[in-house]
C-alpha positions in Angstrom: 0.0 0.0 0.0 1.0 3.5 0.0 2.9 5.1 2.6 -0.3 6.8 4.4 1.7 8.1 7.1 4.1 9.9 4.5 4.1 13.0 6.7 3.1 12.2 10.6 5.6 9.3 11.1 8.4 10.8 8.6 10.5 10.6 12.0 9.7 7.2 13.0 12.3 4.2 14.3 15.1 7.2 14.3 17.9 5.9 16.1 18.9 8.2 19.2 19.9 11.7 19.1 23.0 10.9 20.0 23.8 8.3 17.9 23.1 10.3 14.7 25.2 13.2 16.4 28.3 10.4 16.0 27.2 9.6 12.8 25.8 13.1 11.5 28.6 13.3 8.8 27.1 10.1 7.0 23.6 11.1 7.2 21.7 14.1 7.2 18.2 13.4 7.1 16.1 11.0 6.4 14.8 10.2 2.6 11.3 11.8 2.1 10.0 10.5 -1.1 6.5 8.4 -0.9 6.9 4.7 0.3 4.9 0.9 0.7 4.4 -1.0 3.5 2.6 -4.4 3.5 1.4 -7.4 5.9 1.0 -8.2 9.2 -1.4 -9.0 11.9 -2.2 -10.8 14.4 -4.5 -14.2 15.4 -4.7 -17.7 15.9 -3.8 -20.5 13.4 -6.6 -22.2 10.9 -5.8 -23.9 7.8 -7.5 -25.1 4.6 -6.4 -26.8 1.1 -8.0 -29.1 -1.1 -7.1 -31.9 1.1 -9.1 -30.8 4.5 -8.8 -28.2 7.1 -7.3 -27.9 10.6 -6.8 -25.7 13.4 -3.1 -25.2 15.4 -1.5 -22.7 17.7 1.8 -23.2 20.0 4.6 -21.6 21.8 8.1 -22.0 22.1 9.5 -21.7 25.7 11.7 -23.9 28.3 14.8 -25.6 27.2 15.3 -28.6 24.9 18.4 -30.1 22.8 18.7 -29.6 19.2 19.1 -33.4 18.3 15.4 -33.6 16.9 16.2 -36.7 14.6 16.1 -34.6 11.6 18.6 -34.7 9.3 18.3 -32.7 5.8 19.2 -29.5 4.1 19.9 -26.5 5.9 18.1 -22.8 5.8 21.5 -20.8 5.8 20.5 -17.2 5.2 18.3 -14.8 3.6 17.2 -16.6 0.7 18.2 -19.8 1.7 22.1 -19.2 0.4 24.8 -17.1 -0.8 22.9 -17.0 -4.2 19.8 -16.0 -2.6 17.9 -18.5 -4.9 15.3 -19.0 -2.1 14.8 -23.2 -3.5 14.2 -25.2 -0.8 16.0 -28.8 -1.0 13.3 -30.4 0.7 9.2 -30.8 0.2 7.4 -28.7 2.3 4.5 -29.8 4.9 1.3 -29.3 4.3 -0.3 -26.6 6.1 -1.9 -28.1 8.9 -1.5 -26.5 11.6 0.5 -23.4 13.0 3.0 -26.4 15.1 4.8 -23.5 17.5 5.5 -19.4 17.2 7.3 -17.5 18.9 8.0 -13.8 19.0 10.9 -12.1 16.8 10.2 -8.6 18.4 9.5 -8.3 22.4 8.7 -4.6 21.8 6.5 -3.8 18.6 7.0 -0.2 17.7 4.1 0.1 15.9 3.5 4.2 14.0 0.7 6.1 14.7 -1.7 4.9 11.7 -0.8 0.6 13.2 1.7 -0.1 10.6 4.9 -2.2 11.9 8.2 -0.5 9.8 10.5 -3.2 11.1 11.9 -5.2 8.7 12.6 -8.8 10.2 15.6 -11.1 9.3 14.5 -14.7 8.3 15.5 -17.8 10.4 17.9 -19.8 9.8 17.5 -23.5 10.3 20.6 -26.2 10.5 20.5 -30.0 8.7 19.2 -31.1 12.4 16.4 -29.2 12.6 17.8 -26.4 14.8 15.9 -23.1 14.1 18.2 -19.6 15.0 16.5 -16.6 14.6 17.1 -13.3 15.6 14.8 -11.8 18.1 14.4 -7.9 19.1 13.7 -7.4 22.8 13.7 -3.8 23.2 11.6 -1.1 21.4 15.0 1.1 21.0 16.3 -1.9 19.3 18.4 -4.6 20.7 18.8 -7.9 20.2 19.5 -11.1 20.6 19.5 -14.5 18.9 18.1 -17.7 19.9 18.3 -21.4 19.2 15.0 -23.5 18.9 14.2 -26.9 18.5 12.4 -27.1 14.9 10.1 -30.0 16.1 8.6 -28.1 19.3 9.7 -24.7 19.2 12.0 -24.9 22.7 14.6 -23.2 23.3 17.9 -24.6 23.4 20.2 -21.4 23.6 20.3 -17.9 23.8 22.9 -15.6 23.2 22.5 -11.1 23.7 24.2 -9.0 21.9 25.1 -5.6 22.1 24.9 -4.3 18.4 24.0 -1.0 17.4 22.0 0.2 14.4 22.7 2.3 11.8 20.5 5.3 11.2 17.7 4.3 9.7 14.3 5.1 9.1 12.7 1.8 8.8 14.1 0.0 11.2 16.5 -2.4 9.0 17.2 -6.1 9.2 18.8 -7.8 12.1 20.1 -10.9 10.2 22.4 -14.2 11.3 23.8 -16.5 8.9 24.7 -20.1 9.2 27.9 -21.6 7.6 28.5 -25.2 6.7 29.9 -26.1 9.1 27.5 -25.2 11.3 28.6 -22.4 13.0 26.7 -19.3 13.8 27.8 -15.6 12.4 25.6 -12.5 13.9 26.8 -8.7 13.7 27.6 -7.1 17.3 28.6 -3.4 18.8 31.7 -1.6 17.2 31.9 -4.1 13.9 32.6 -6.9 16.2 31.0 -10.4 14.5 29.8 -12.8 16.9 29.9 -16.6 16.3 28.9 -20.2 18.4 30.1 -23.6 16.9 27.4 -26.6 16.6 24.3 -24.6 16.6 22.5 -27.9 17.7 24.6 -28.4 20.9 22.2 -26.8 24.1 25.8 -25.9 25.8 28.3 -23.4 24.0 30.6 -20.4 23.8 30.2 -17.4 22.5 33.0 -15.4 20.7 34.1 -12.3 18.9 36.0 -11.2 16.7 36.8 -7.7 15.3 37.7 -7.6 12.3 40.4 -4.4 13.0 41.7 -6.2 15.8 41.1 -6.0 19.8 43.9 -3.6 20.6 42.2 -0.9 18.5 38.7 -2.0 19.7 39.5 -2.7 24.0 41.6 1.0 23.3 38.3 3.3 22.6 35.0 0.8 22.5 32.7 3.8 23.5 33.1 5.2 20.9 34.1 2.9 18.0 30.4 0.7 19.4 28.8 3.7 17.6 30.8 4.6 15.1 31.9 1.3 13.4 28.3 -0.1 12.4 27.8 -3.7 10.3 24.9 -2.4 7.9 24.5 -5.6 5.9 23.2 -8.9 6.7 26.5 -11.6 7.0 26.7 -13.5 4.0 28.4 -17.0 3.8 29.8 -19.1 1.4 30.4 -22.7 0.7 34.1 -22.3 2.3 33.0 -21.0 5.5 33.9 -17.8 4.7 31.7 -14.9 5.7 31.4 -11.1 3.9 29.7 -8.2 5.5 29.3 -3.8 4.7 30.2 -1.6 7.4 29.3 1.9 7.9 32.6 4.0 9.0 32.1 7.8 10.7 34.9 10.2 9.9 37.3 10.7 12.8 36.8 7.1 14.1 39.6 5.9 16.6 40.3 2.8 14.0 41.1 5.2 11.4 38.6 2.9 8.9 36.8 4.5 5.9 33.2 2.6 5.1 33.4 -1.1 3.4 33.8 -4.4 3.3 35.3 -7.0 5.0 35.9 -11.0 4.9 36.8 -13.3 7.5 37.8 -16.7 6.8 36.9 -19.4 9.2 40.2 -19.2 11.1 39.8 -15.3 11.7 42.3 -14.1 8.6 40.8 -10.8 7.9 40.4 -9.1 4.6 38.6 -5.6 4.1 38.5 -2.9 1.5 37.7 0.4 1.7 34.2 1.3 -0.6 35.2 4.7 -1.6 36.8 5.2 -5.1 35.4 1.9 -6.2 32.3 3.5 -8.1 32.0 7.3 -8.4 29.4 9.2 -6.1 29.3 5.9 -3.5 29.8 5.9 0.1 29.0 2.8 1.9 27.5 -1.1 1.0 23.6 -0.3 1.1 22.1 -1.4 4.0 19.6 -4.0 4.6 21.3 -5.7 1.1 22.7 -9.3 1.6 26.3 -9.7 -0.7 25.9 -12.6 -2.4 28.3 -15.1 -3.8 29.1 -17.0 -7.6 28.0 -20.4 -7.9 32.0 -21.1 -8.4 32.5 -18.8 -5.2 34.9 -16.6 -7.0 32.9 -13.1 -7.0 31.5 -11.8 -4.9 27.9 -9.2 -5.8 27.7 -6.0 -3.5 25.0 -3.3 -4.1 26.5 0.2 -3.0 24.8 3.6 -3.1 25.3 7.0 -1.3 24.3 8.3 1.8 20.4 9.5 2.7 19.8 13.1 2.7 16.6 15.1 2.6 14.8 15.5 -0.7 17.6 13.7 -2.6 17.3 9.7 -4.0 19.7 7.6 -2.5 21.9 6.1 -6.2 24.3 3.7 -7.1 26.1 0.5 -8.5 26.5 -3.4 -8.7 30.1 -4.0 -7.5 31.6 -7.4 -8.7 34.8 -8.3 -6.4 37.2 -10.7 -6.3 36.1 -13.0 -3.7 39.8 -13.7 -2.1 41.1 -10.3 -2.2 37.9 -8.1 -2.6 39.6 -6.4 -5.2 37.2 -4.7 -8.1 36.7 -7.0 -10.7 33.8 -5.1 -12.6 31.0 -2.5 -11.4 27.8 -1.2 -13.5 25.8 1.7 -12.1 21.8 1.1 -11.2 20.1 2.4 -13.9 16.0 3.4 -14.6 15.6 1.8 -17.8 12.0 3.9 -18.3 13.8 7.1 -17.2 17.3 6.5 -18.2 18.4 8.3 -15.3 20.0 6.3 -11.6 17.4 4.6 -10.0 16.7 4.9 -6.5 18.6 2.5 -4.1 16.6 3.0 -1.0 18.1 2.0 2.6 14.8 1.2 2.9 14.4 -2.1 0.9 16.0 -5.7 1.7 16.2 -6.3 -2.5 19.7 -8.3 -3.1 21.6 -9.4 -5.3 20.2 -12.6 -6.9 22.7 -15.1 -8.6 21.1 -17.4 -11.1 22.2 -21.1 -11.8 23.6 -19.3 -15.6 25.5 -16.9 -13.5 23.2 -14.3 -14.8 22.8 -11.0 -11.7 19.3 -10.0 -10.6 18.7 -6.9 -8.7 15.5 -4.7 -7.7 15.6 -1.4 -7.5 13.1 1.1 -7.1 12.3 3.8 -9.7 13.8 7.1 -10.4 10.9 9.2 -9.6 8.5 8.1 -7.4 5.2 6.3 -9.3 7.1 6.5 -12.5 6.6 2.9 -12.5 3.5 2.9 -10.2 6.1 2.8 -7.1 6.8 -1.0 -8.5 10.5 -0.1 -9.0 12.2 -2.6 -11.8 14.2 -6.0 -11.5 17.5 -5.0 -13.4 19.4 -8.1 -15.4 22.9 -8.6 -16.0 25.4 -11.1 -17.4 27.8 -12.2 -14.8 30.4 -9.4 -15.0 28.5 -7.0 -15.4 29.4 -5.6 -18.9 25.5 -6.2 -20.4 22.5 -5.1 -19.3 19.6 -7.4 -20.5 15.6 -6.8 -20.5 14.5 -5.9 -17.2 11.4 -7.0 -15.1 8.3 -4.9 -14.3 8.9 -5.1 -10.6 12.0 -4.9 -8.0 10.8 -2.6 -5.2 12.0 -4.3 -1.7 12.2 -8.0 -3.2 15.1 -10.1 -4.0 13.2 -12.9 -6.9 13.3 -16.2 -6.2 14.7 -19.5 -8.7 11.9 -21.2 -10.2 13.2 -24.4 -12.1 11.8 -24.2 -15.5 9.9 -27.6 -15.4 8.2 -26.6 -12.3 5.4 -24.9 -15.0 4.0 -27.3 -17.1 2.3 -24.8 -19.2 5.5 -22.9 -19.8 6.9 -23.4 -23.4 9.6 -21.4 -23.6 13.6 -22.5 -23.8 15.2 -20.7 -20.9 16.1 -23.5 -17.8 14.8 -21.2 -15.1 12.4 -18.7 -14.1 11.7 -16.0 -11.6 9.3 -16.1 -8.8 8.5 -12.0 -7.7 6.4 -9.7 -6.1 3.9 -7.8 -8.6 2.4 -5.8 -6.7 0.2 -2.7 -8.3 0.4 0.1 -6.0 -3.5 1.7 -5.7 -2.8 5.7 -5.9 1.4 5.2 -6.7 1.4 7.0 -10.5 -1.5 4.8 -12.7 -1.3 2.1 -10.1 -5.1 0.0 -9.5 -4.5 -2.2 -6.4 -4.7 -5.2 -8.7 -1.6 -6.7 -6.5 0.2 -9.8 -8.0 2.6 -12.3 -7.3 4.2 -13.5 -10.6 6.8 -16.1 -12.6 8.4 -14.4 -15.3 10.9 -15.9 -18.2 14.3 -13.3 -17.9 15.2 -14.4 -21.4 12.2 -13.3 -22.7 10.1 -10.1 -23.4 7.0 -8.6 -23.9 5.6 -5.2 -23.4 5.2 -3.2 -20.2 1.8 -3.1 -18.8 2.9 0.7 -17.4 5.4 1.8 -19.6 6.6 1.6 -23.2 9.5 -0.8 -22.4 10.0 -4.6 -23.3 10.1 -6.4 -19.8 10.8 -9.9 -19.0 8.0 -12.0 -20.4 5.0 -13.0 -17.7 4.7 -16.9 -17.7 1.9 -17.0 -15.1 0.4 -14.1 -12.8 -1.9 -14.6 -9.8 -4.2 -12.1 -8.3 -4.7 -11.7 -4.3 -7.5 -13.5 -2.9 -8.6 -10.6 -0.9 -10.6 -7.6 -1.8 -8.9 -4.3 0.0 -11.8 -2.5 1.5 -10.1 0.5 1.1 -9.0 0.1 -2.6 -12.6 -0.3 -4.9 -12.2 -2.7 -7.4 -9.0 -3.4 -5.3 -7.1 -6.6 -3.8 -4.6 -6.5 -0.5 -1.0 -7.0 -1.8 1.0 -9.6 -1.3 4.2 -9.1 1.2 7.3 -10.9 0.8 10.5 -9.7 0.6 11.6 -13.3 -0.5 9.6 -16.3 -1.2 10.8 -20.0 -0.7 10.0 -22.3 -3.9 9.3 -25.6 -3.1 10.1 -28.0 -6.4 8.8 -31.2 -5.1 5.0 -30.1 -4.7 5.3 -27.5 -7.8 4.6 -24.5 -5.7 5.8 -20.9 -3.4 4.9 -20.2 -0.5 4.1 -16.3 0.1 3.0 -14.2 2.7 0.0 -12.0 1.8 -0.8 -8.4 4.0 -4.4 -10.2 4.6 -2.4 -12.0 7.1 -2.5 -15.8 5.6 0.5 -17.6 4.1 -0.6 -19.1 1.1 0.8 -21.7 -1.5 0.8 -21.4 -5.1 0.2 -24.3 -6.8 2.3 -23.3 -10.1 0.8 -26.3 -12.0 -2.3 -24.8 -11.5 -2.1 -21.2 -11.2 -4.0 -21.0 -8.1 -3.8 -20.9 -4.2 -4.2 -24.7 -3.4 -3.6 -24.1 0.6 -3.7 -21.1 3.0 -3.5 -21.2 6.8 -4.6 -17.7 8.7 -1.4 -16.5 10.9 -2.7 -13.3 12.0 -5.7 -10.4 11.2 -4.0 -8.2 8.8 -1.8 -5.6 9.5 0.6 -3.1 7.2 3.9 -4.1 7.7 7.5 -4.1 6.3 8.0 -7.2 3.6 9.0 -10.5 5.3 10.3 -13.6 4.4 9.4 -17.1 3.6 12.0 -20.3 4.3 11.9 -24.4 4.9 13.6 -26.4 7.5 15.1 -29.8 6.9 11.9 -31.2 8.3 9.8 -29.6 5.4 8.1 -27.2 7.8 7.6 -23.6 6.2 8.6 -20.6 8.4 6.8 -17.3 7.9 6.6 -13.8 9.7 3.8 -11.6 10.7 3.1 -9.2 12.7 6.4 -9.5 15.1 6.1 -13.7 15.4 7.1 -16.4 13.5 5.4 -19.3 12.9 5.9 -22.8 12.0 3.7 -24.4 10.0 3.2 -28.0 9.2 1.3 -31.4 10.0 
């Protein structure tokens, strides 16, 4: 939906005064153009699907062990893995029953108008069935992350930390990652990165490390905890190896400038300053996951320049050399309606999507807002960077997800994969109708814009919401996913709608063949969708997640 409260919550989930005195340099205001906000609510779980009906509600508390007799493909990140491909290894359950929740914020800050601007980071779940997910506990935010057991929802573990936002105006992602061999990565105060081996075990340790060395860090923490900021989620590859953005202040006792940094699994430390890599950049763009080529040689950053008032936030793809995070390639983010740099919004969660060609897949929002109906556009690129190919009718805050080709049976077309997105149709954003869709579209193929005059990627199959808006006439209530898991064995995604019920889409079908009612509704930031090992489906509304299964 539109950003109602454009005006009366313009302020809202600020960090401290304080904290953007340290970091004033960086940031001067907050952005101020028009914005969306979907999903949310909040309930009790009932289900239905072709097969039958049932009802299901449960909580996670106590302590358990994380040995649940499940053994099966892990969760490992946003998206499911350094690609971001979002295809889950397993089938899914069907939808039941809501088998245990548990809350991911302890302290909704909800705005004045009821919307939730908190964008959440999606569990993570390990081959035994061990569920971490990162859980806000105070409305100024501060978290920690917690180990569950998949089957029951206990807790096994729990670990604080003491980490620190970046300014912000949504409040952005607080996102942990797990790497293959099991171990735990989550962002802390002052660019520290915590980590805990065996995720599964109910008895661990906690440690640091900072990634410009103790000395520097035990020597001034004060103030290098607010002025050395992780602003991306941690990404992993299939090495163990894990990649982050930071946000730098000028002046800071480490004497650091905003970037990147790698950290192998025995703590060797790699990091390279952002500035001079692409003109008119300052920092990795916050709340957007790196990702990592299939042959884990490159690695995809999305950069752009700081927020200030009245001005679009811009910038570029940055291709790096995945060992030395040297520059291998860069192409700036470009409107291809407007031919001028699109907007790359703190705001949104989009990242980089690596497909199984090597092809890059980015959303991004438009140049001027409702150009494109406040959609944005899903920019296309060949894996260094050096073509631009047809782009997609929608990017704003998604990252698509890999739909295997032969999961469509009515698809005829020759490309191996296709694209599972958000199509939302903002009601009052440029010519937008609130007829909000989810859609698989062929990259390798176009057709016409339905907004513009452009050739975008082709639409193999489109799917209306189920639910009229009673505030849109003629309208439905949009769909909200920031990233939706694609399950291959029963043909079908599972996506969370702003009606507040998760929903799968049957793709052989074209039609919603289950739903199970999470909460009432509520406008919220976009969440995510993933699988456990177990086949259970994880989704997020309205500051819980649930577990749904039989």
């Amino acid at each position: 939906m539109l950003d109602k409260h454009k005006n009366k919550d313009r302020n809202t989930d600020r960090n401290t005064a304080k904290h953007n005195k340290i970091l004033l340099s960086l940031v001067l205001a907050v952005f101020t153009s028009s914005i969306i906000v979907a999903c949310g609510g909040s309930g009790t779980g009932t289900s239905s699907s072709s097969s039958g009906s049932g009802t299901g509600t449960g909580t996670g508390t106590g302590t358990g062990n994380g040995n649940s007799g499940v053994v099966g493909p892990p969760w490992l990140s946003h998206a499911g893995n350094a690609q971001h491909e979002a295809l889950s290894a397993v089938a899914t359950q069907s939808f039941s029953k809501i088998v245990w929740q548990a809350p991911v914020d302890l302290a909704p800050k909800y705005s004045a108008q009821g919307y939730l601007l908190v964008h959440y980071g999606s569990p993570v779940i390990s081959a035994k069935n061990t569920v971490v997910m990162p859980v806000k506990i105070a409305s100024d935010p501060v978290y920690r992350f917690e180990a569950r057991n998949g089957n029951d929802g206990k807790v096994i573990w729990s670990e604080n930390t003491d980490y620190i936002m970046p300014p912000y105006r949504w409040t952005p992602t607080y996102n942990v990652t797990l790497t293959a061999n099991n171990r735990v990565y989550a962002p802390g105060a002052g660019g520290k990165v915590y980590y805990r081996d065996d995720v599964d075990a109910s008895t661990g340790t906690l440690k640091n490390i900072v990634f410009y060395g103790d000395a520097v860090y035990s020597a001034n923490k004060a103030s290098l905890d607010r002025s050395i900021i992780i602003n991306t989620p941690i990404t992993s590859d299939s090495q163990n190896n894990v990649y982050f953005g930071f946000i730098a202040a000028p002046g800071n006792a480490a004497n650091l400038t905003s970037g990147i940094t790698k950290i192998t699994p025995d703590g060797k430390v790699t990091t390279v300053s952002i500035a001079g890599l692409a003109p008119g950049i300052a920092k990795a763009a916050t709340n957007s996951a790196i990702a990592v080529s299939k042959d884990q040689k490159t690695i995809y950053v999305v950069a752009n320049d700081n927020i200030a008032t009245g001005v679009r936030q811009t910038g570029y793809m940055l291709a790096l050399d995945s060992g030395t995070l040297a520059l291998k390639s860069k192409v700036q983010l470009i409107d291809p309606f407007e031919k001028a740099p699109a907007n790359i919004s703190d705001d949104s969660t989009a990242s980089p999507l690596i497909a199984p060609d090597g092809d890059v897949y980015i959303g991004v929002l438009e140049a001027t807002y409702g150009s494109h109906n406040a959609r944005g556009w899903l920019l296309h690129f060949n894996a260094d960077l050096s073509q631009t190919k047809t782009p997609g009718s929608f990017g704003w805050d998604d990252t698509p997800s890999i739909v295997p080709a032969n999961l469509v049976p009515s698809y005829k077309g020759s490309s191996s994969y296709l694209l599972m997105v958000k199509y939302n149709n903002y009601e009052r954003a440029g010519s937008g109708n609130g007829m909000n869709e989810i859609a698989i579209l062929d990259p390798h193929n176009e057709q016409l814009d339905r907004i513009s005059p452009l050739k975008v990627m082709t639409e193999v199959l489109t799917l209306l919401g189920p639910t009229p808006d009673p505030n849109v006439p003629g309208g439905f209530i949009e769909w909200c996913v920031n990233t939706a898991a694609v399950d291959p064995f029963t043909k079908s995604v599972v996506v969370n709608s702003e009606d507040g019920i998760l929903y799968r889409w049957d793709l052989t079908s074209n039609k919603l063949s289950e739903k199970i009612r999470l909460t009432s509704g509520l406008g919220e930031s976009y969440t995510p969708t993933a699988v456990g090992p177990d086949g259970k489906v994880y989704a997020i509304n309205n500051a819980v997640l649930f577990a749904i299964g039989k």
